[in-house]
C-alpha positions as CSV (number, residue, x, y, z in Angstrom):
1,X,3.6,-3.7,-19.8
2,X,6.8,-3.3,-22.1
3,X,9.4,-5.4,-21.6
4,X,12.8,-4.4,-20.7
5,X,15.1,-5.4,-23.3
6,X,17.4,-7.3,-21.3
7,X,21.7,-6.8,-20.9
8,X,22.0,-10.6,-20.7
9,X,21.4,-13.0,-23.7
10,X,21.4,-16.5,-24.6
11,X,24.8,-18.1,-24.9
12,X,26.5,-15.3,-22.8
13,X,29.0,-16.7,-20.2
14,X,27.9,-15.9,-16.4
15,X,28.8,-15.5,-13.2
16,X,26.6,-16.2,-9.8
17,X,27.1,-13.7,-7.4
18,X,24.4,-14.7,-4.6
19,X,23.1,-17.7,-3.3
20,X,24.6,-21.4,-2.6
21,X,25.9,-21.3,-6.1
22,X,27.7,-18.0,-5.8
23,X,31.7,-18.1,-7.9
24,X,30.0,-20.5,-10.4
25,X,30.3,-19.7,-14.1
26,X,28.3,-21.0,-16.8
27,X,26.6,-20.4,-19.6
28,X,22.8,-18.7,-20.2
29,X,20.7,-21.5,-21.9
30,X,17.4,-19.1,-21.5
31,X,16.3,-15.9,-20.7
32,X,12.5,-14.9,-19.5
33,X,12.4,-11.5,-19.9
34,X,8.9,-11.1,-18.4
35,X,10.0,-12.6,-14.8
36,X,13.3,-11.6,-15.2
37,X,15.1,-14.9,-14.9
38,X,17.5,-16.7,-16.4
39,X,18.7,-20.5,-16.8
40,X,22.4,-20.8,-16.2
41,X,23.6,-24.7,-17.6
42,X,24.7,-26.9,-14.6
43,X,23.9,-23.9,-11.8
44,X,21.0,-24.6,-9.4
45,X,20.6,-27.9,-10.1
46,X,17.0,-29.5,-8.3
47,X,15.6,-32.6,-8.4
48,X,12.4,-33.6,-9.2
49,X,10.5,-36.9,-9.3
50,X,8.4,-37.9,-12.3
51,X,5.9,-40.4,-12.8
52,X,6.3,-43.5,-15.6
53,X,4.5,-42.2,-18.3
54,X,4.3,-43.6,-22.1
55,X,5.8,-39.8,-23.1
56,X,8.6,-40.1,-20.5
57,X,8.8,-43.8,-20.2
58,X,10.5,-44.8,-17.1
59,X,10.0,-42.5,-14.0
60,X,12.4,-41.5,-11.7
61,X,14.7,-38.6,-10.1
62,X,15.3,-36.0,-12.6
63,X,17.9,-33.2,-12.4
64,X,17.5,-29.8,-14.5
65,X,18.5,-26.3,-13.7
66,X,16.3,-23.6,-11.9
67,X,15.9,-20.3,-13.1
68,X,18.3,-17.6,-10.8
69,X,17.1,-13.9,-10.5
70,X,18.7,-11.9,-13.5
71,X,19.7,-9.9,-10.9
72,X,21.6,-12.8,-9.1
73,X,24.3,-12.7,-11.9
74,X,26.9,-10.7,-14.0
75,X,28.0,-11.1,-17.2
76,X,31.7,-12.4,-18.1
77,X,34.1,-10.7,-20.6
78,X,35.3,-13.2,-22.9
79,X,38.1,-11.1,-23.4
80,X,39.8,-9.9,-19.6
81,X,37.8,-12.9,-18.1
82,X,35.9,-10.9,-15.7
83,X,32.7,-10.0,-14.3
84,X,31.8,-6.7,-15.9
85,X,29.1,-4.4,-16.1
86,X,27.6,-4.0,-19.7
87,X,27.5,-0.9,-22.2
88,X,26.6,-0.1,-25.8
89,X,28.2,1.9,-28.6
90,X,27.2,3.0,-32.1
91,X,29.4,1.6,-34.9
92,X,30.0,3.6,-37.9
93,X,27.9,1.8,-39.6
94,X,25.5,2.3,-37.4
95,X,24.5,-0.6,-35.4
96,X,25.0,-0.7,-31.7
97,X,27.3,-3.8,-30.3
98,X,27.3,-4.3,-26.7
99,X,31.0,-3.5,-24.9
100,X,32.4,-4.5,-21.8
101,X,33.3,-1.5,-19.4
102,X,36.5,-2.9,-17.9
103,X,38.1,-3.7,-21.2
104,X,35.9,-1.5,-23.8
105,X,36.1,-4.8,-25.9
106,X,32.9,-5.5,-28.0
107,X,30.9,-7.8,-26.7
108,X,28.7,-9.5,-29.7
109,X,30.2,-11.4,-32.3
């Protein structure tokens, strides 16, 4: 199966639009192209419990973030500060950069 190169990338600033987390904005730590998640830092927060271990050390209650549906969110323009839908464009010197459709800002740096 090829995988779908995806609109959102790693340090990209987000915005939940479903779920108990939905208005939250944050920042993609990781993307998982092949489920199509992503990991959003300090949205969906769980808690699990983990053993004392001499890798871990002490046990306890420890909180990470889950992975939301790629679907679940839309990308923030850094520029007019909100949620838009992404689009690409050829430079002249012929590389594409990804551009916001509100704005028509570039996206990538």
């Amino acid at each position: 199966m090829r995988k779908k190169h995806p609109k959102i990338k790693k340090n990209d600033k987000v915005i939940v639009l479903v779920g108990r987390e939905v208005g939250k904005i944050g920042t993609v730590l990781k993307v998982d192209t092949e489920k199509a998640r992503v990991i959003v830092e300090k949205v969906n927060i769980i808690k699990r419990h983990s053993k004392a271990s001499p890798k871990t050390g002490q046990g306890g209650i420890v909180e990470k973030e889950a992975p939301l549906n790629i679907s679940n969110v839309m990308i923030v323009c850094d520029k007019c500060a909100e949620p838009t839908k992404i689009g690409k464009r050829l430079l002249e010197d012929g590389s594409r950069v990804r551009i916001c459709k509100k704005c028509g800002e570039p996206m990538d740096k």
